[in-house]
VEXMI-394732 format. One record per residue (C-alpha): x, y, z; chain. Coordinates in steps of 0.1 Angstrom, whole numbers, plus 2048, in hexadecimal, padded with zeros to 3 digits. Each point is the difference from the previous one (the first is absolute). Layout:
N
+------+-------+-----+-----+
! east ! north !  up ! mol !
+------+-------+-----+-----+
!    X !     Y !   Z !   A !
...
+------+-------+-----+-----+
This chain:
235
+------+-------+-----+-----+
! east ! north !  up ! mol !
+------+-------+-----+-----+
!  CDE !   635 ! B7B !   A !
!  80B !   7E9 ! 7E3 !   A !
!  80F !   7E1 ! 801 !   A !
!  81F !   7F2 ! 7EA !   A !
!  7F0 !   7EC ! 7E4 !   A !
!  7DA !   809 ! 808 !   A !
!  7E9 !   819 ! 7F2 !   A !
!  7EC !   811 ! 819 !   A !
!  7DA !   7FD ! 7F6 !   A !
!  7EE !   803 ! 821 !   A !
!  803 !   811 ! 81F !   A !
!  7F1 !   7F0 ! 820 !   A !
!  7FE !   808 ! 826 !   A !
!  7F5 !   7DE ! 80C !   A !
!  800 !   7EE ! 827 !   A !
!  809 !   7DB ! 7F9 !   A !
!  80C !   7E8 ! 818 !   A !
!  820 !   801 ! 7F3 !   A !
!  808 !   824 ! 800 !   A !
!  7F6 !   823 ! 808 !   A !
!  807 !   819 ! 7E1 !   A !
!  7FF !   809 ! 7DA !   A !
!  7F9 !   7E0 ! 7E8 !   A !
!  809 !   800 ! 7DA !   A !
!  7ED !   7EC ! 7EB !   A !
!  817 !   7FD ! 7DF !   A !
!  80A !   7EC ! 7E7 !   A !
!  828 !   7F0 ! 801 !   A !
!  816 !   7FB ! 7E2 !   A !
!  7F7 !   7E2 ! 7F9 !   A !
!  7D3 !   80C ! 800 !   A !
!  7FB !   7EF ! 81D !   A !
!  7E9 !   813 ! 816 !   A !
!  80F !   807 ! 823 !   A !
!  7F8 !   816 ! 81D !   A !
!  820 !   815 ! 80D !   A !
!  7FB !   809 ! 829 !   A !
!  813 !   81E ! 811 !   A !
!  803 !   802 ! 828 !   A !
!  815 !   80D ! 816 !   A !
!  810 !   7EB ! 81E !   A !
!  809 !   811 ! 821 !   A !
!  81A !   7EF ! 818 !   A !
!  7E4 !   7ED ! 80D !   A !
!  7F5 !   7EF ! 7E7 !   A !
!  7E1 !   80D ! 7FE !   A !
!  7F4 !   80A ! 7DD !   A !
!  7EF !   824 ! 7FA !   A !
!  7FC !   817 ! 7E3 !   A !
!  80F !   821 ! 813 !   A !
!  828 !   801 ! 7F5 !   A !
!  818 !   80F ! 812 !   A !
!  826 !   804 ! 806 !   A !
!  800 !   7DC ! 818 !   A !
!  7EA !   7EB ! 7E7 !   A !
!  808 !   7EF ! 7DF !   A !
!  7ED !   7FD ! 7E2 !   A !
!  7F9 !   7DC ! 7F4 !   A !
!  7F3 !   7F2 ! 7E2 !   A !
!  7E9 !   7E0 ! 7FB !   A !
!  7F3 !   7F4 ! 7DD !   A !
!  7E4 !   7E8 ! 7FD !   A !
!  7F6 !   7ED ! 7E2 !   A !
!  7DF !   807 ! 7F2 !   A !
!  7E6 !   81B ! 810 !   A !
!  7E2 !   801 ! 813 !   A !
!  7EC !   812 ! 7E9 !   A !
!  7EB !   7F4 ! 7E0 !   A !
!  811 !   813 ! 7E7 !   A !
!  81D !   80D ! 7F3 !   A !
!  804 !   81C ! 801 !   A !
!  7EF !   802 ! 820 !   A !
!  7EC !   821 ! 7F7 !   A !
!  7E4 !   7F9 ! 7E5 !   A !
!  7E9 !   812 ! 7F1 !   A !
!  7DE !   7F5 ! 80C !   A !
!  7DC !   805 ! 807 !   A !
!  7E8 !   7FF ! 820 !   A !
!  7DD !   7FB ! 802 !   A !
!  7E7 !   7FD ! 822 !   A !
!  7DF !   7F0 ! 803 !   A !
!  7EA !   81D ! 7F9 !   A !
!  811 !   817 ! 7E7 !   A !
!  7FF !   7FD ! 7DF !   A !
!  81F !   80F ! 7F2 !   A !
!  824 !   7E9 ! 807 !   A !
!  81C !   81D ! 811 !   A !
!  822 !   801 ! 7ED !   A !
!  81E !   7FB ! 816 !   A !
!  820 !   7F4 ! 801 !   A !
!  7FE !   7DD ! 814 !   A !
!  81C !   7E6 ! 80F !   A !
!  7F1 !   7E1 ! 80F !   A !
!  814 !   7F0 ! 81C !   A !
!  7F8 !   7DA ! 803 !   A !
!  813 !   7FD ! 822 !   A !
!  7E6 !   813 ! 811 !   A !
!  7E4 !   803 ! 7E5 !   A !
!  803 !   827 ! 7FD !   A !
!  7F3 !   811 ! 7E6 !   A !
!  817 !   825 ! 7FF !   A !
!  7F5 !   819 ! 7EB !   A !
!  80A !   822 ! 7F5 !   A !
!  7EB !   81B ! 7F1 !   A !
!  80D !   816 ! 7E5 !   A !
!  80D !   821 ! 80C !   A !
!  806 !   7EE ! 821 !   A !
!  81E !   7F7 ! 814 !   A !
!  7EE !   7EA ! 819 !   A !
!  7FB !   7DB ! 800 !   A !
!  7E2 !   7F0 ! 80C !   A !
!  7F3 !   7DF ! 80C !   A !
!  7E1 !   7FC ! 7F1 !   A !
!  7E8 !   7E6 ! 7FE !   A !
!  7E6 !   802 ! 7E3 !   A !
!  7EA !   7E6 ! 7F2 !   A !
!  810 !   7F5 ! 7DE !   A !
!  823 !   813 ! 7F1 !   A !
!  814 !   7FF ! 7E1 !   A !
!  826 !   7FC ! 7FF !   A !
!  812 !   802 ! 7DF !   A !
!  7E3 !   7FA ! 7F1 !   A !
!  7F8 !   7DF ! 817 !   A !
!  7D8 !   801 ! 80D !   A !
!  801 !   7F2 ! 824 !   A !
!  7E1 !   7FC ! 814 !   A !
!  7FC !   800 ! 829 !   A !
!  7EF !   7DE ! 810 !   A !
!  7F8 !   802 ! 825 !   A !
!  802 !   7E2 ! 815 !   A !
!  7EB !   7F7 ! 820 !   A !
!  819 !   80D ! 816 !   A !
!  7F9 !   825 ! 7EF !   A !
!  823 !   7FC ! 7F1 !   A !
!  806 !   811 ! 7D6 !   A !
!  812 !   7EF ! 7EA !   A !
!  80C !   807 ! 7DC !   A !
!  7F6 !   7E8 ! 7E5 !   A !
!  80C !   80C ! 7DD !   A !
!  7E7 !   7FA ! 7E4 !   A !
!  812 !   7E7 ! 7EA !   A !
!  7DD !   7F8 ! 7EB !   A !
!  7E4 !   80E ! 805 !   A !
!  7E2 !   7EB ! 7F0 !   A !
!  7E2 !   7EE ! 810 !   A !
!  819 !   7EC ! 80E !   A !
!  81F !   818 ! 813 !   A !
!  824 !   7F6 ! 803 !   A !
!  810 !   814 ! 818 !   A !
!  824 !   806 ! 80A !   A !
!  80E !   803 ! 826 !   A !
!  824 !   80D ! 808 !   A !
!  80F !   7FC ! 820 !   A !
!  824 !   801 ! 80A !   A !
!  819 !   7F5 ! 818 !   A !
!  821 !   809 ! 80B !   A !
!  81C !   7E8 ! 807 !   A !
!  820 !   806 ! 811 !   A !
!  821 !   7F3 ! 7ED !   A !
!  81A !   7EB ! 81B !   A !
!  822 !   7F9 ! 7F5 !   A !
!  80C !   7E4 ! 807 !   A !
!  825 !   7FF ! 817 !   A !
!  81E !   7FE ! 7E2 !   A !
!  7E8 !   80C ! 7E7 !   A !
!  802 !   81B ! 7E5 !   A !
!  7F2 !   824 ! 80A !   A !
!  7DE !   7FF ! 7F8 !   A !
!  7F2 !   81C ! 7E4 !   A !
!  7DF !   805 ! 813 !   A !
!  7F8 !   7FC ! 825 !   A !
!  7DA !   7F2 ! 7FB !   A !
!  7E8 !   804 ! 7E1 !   A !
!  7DE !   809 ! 7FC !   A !
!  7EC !   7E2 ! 7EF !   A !
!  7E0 !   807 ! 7F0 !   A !
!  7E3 !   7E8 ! 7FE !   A !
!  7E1 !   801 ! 7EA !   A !
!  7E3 !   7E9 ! 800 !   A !
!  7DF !   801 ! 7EF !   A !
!  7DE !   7FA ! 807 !   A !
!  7DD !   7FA ! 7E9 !   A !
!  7DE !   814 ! 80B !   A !
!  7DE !   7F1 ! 7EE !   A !
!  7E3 !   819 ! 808 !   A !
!  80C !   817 ! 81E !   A !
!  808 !   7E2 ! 814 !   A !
!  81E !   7F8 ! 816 !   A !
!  81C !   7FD ! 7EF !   A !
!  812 !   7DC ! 7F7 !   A !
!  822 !   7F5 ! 800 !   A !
!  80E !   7FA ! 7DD !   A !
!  822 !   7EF ! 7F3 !   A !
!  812 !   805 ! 7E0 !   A !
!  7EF !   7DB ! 7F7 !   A !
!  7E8 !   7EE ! 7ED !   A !
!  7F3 !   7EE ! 821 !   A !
!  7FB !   81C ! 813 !   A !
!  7F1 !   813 ! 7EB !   A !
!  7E9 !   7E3 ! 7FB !   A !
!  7F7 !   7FD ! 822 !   A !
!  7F8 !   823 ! 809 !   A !
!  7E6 !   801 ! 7E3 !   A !
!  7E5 !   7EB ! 7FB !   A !
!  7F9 !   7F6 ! 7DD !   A !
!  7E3 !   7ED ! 7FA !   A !
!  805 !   800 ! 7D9 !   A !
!  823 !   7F1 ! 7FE !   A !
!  80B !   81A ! 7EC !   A !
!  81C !   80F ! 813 !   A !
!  80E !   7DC ! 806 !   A !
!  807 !   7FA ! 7DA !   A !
!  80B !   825 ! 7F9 !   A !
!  81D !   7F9 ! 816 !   A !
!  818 !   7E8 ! 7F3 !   A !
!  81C !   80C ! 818 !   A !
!  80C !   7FA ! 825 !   A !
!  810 !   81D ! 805 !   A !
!  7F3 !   823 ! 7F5 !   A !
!  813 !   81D ! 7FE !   A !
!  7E9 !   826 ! 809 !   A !
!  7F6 !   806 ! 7E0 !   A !
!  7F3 !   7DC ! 7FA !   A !
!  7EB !   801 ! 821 !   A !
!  7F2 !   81E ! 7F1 !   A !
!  7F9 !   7F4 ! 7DF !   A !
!  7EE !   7E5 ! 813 !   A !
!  7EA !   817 ! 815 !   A !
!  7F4 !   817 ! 7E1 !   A !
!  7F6 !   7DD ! 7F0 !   A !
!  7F1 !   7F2 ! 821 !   A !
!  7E8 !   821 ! 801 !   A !
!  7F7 !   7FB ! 7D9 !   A !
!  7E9 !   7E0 ! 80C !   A !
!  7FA !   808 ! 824 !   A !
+------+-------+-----+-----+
């Protein structure tokens, strides 16, 4: 099931709102990633993943992907609360619908499972439950006295054209967000910007240390971290 001018990477049965059938999550000539839909459309309209003689095959491609990584399968690890040994598998983390899928070696079956920290591709994520009894994922971008952690989410957006327009390449694209958060001490975790000011005002720093260490507005990921590992050096 290959499509011109794609190379086939990973095969997925998913049930999306915009189609019922086989998903390809690939790479185009160009190394964009994109996510090539098959379906089958009966006379009515209706879409379903059964073909037959009265039902035609369609194709959709959609920029981006719903999933982490690329490739979507990763080697990874597992661990629970209460072992002490982390479980090899291979993982793919869906941010649509925060699933973690995993497949054990020797093993054709793909699970949903929900442990209590992971590694994907060599990326620690950790699990935070929220009042409502709801996990989320937080990867562990630094982990000192002070945490910065990493949240992916994603979103899918449908394409339009427009009425006289040229045909458009992809009919909606997957758009992946990531924001990050600082944790002193176990505590609730704090909303953090790529920015001098908010790092400054989610921690306190009676010293005026961090103040003078940073000398720029804007910070880019490895700067905030820079400034966390110095923060914890007095604190």
């Amino acid at each position: 099931m290959k499509a011109p001018g794609y190379g086939i990477i990973a095969l997925l049965t998913v049930a999306a709102s915009f189609c019922h059938g086989q998903c390809i999550v690939s790479q185009d000539q160009q190394q964009r990633i994109v996510t090539i839909c098959q379906s089958y459309v009966p006379p009515n309209g209706l879409l379903i993943n059964r073909p037959d003689r009265q039902q035609a095959k369609t194709q959709t491609v959609f920029l981006g992907s719903e999933y982490l990584t690329y490739p979507v399968w990763q080697d990874g690890t597992l661990e629970f609360d209460g072992q002490t040994r982390s479980i090899a598998c291979r993982l793919a983390f869906n941010l649509m619908t925060n699933q973690i899928l995993c497949q054990f070696p020797g093993d054709s079956v793909v699970r949903e499972i929900w442990p209590d920290a992971f590694t994907i591709n060599a990326m620690p994520f950790v699990s935070q439950i929220d009042r409502q009894g709801k996990r989320s994922y937080f990867q562990v971008v630094y982990n000192g006295k002070t945490r910065l952690l990493a949240h992916y989410s994603c979103r899918f957006r449908r394409e339009e054209r427009e009425p006289y327009s040229p045909e458009l390449l992809f009919s909606g694209r997957y758009e992946q967000r990531q924001r990050f958060f600082i944790q002193r001490d176990d505590r609730s975790l704090q909303r953090v910007t790529l920015s001098r000011k908010s790092l400054l005002q989610v921690l306190p720093d009676q010293s005026g240390k961090l103040p003078g260490y940073l000398t720029k507005s804007k910070l880019d990921l490895q700067e905030l971290v820079d400034a966390l590992a110095y923060y914890d050096g007095f604190h």
